[in-house]
C-alpha positions in Angstrom: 88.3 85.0 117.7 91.6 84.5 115.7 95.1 84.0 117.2 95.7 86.8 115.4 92.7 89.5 116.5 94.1 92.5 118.2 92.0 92.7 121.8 89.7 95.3 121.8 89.7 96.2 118.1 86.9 94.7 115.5 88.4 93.2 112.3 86.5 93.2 108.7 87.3 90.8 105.8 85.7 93.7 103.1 87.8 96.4 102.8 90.3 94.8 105.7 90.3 97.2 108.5 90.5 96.8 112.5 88.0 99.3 113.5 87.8 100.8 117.6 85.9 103.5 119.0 87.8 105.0 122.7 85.7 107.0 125.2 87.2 109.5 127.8 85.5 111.5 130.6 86.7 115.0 129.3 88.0 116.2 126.1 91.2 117.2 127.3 91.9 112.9 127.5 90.6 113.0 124.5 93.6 115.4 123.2 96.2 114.0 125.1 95.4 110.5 123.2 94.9 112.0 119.5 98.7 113.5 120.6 100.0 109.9 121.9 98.7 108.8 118.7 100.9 111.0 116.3 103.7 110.0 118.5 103.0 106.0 117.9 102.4 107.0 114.3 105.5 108.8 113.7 107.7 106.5 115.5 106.4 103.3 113.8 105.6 105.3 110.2 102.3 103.5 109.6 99.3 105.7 110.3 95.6 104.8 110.7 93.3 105.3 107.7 90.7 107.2 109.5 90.6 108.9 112.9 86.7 110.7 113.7 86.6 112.4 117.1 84.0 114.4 119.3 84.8 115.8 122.6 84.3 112.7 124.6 85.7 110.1 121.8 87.8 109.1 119.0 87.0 106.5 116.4 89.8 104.8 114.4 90.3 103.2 111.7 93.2 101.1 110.2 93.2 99.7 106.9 94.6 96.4 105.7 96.0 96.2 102.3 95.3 93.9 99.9 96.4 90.6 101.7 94.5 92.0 104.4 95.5 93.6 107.5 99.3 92.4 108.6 101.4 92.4 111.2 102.2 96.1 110.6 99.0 97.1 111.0 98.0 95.1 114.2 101.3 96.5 115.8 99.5 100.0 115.2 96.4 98.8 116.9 98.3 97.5 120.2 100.2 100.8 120.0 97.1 103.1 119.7 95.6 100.8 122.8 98.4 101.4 124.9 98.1 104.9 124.3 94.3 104.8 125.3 95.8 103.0 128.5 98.7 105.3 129.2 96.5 108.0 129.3 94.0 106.4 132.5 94.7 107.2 135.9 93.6 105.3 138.9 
């Protein structure tokens, strides 16, 4: 793993993405995460290139561009998992 990997999140070289699937107990965490994630997205105007969901989980993904993925992008990935963490309760 790279200094610059993002924790959590897979990275591909061909078509540069970071790729992670989050799981939640019931599909109301689900929502409350898709909605942090609009929040993250507007603030930081960068959205992810793919978001798939089911009741239980969402799968994103963030594309790189064509010097592969940057620092933009990997800030989006951090944000997105502190948004998966924001939403956990002890």
């Amino acid at each position: 793993m790279s200094d610059t990997t993002v924790e959590g999140w897979t990275e591909q070289a061909r078509p540069p993405a970071l790729f992670r699937r989050f799981a939640f107990e019931r599909y109301a965490d689900t929502r409350a995460f898709l909605d942090r994630v609009a929040a993250v997205q507007e603030e930081l105007g960068i959205a992810p290139q793919n978001i798939s969901f089911g009741t239980t989980y969402v799968n994103v993904t963030i594309a790189g561009g064509e010097g592969g993925v940057g620092e933009a992008e990997r800030e989006l990935a951090r944000r997105i998992a502190a948004a998966a963490a924001a939403g956990v309760t002890a």
